[in-house]
C-alpha positions as CSV (number, residue, x, y, z in Angstrom):
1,X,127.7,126.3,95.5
2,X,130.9,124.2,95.1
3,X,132.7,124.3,91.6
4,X,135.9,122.1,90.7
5,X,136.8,122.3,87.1
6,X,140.3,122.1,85.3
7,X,141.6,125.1,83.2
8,X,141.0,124.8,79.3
9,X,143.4,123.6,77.3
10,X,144.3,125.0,73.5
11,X,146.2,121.9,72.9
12,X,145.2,118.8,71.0
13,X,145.9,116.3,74.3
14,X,142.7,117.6,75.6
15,X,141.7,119.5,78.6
16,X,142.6,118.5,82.2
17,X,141.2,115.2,84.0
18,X,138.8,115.9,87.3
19,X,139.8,112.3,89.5
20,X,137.7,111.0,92.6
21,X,139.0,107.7,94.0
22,X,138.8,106.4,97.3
23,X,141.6,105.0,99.2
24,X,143.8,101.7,98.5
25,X,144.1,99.1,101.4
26,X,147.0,96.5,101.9
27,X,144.9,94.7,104.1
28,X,141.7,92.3,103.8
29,X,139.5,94.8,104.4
30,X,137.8,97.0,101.3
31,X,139.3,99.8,99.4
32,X,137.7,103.4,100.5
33,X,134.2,104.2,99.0
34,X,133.5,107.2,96.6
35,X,130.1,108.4,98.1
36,X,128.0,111.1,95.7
37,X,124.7,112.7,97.2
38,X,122.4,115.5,96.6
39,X,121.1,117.7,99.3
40,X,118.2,116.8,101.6
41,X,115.6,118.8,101.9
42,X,113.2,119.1,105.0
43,X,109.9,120.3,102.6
44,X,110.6,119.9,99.1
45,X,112.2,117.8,96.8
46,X,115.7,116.9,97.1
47,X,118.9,117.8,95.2
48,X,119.3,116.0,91.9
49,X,122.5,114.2,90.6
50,X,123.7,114.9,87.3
51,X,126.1,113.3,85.1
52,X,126.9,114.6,81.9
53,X,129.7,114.1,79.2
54,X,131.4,116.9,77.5
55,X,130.0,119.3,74.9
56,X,130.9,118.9,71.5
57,X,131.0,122.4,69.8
58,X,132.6,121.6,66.8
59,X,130.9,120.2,63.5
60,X,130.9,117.2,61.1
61,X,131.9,114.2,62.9
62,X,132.4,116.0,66.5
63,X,130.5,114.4,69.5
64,X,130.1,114.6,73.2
65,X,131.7,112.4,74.8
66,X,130.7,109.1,76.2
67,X,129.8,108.0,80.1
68,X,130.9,105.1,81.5
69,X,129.2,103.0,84.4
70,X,131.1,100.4,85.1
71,X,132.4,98.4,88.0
72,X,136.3,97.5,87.7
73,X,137.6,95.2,85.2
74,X,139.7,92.4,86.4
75,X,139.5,89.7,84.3
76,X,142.9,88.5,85.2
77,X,142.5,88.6,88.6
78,X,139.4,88.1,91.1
79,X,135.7,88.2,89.9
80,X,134.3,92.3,89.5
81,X,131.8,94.0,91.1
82,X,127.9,94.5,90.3
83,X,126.7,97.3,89.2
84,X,123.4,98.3,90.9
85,X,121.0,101.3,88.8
86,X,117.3,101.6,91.0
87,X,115.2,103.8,92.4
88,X,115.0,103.7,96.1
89,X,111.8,102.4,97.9
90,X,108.9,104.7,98.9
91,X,105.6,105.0,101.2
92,X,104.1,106.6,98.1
93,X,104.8,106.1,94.8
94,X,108.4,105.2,93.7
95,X,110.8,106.7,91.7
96,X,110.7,105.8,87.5
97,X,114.0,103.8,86.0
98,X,113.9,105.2,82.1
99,X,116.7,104.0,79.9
100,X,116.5,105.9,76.5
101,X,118.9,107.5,73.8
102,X,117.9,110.9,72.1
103,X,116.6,111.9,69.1
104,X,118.2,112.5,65.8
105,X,117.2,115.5,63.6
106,X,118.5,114.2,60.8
107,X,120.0,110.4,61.2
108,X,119.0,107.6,63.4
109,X,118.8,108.1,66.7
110,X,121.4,105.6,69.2
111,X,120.3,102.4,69.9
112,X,120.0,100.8,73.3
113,X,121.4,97.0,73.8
114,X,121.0,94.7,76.1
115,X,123.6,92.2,76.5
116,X,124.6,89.2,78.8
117,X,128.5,88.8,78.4
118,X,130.1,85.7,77.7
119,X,130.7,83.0,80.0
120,X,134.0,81.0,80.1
121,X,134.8,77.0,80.4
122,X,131.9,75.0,80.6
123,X,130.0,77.8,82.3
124,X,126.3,77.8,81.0
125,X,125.3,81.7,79.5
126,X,124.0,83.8,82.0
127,X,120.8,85.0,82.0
128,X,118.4,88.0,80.8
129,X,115.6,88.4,83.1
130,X,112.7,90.7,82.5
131,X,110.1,90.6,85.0
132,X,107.3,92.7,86.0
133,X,106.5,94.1,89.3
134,X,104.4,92.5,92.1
135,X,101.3,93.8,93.2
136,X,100.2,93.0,96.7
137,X,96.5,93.5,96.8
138,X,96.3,94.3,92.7
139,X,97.2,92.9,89.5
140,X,101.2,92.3,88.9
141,X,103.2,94.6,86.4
142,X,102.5,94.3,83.0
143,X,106.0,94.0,80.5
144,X,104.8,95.4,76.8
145,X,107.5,94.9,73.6
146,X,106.6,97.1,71.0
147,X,107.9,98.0,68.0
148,X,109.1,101.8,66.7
149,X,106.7,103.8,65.0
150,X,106.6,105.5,61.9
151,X,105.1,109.0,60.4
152,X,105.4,108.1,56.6
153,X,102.5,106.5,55.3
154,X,104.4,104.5,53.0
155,X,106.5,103.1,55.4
156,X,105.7,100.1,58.0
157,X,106.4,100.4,62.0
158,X,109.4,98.3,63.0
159,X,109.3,94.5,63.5
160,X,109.5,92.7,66.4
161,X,111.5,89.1,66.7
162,X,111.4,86.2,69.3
163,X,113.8,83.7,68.0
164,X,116.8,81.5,69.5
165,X,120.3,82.3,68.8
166,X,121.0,80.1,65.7
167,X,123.9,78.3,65.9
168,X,126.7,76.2,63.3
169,X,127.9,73.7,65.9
170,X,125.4,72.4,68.4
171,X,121.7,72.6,68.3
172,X,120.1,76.2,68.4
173,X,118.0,76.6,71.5
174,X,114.2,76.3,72.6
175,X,111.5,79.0,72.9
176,X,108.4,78.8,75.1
177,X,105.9,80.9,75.0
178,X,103.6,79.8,77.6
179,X,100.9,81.5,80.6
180,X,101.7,80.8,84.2
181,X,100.2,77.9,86.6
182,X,97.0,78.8,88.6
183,X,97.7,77.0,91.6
184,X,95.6,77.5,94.3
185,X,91.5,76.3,93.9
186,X,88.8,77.8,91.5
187,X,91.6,79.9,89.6
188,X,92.3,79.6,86.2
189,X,95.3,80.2,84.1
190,X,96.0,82.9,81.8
191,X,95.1,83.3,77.8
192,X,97.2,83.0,75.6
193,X,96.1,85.3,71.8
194,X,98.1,85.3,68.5
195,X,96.4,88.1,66.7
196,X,97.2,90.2,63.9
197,X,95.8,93.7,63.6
198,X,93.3,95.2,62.1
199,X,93.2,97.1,58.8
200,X,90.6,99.7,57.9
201,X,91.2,99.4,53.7
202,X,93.9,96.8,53.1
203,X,94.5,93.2,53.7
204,X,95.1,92.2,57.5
205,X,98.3,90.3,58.3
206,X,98.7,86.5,58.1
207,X,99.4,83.8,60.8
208,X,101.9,81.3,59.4
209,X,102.1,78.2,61.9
């Protein structure tokens, strides 16, 4: 077991700061990489990574504090880094991505946003892909949007919206909702349902075209 930590600090500046940065070049080639891995293991499973913010233990509006992943901002300068978050490929099954904020006891939990920053000049938006996974003898990924939940009967789950960005200045944007091409012979093309649900005592939801 290695342990680095900073002694603790009674002062309102905070505690000390634990820095790991990898050397500065004056030539062409790249700065020094910052490399972090768990232990391997011969038989079982390997050593985990774990990055945490700092414990809040005080009250009222106290919190931990935040993480940042981010590659270097230069907006001044040349273009910065991606940042790259995957599991790494397997024989057997691969590793889960889950992206989630915790629960709340008593308000609402964090939210998680998804956002495509803005381009400069004449620049066109980038884009936000969300693609499912191939299968190579089987049926390709699924991708499911579905609303939150709810355990009071008097309340309704969460909505979901598909819309273009509206806009005051030029014209707002398209949206197609469409199935794939079956290209190759004696294949057809996918179906396309607009359904509400079903309900057991009430009034089923509308379609407004």
């Amino acid at each position: 077991l290695v342990v680095m930590n900073t002694g603790m600090s009674t002062q309102a500046n905070g505690g000390g700061a634990v820095v790991l940065k990898g050397g500065e070049t004056s030539s062409s080639g790249p700065g020094g990489s910052v490399d972090i891995a768990g232990g391997e293991s011969t038989s079982g499973k390997g050593g985990d990574i774990t990055i945490k913010s700092g414990e809040a233990a005080g009250s009222g509006d106290a919190k931990s504090g935040k993480v940042i992943l981010a590659s270097f901002n230069e907006a001044s300068k040349a273009g910065s880094g991606a940042v790259e978050v995957y599991s790494g490929d397997s024989k057997t099954a691969g590793g889960a991505l889950t992206l989630s904020t915790g629960d709340s006891s008593e308000n609402q939990a964090g939210k998680i946003a998804i956002e495509v920053g803005k381009s400069g000049g004449s620049s066109k938006g980038a884009e936000l892909r969300l693609v499912g996974g191939e299968g190579d003898t089987a049926d390709g990924g699924d991708i499911t949007v579905e609303s939150g939940a709810t355990g009071d009967a008097s309340k309704s789950t969460g909505k979901v919206s598909v819309g273009s960005q509206s806009s005051s200045k030029g014209s707002s944007g398209a949206v197609d909702i469409a199935t794939g091409n079956a290209d190759a012979n004696g294949k057809v093309s996918g179906t396309l349902t607009l359904s509400t649900g079903a309900a057991s005592t009430g009034q089923a939801g509308d379609i407004l075209l």
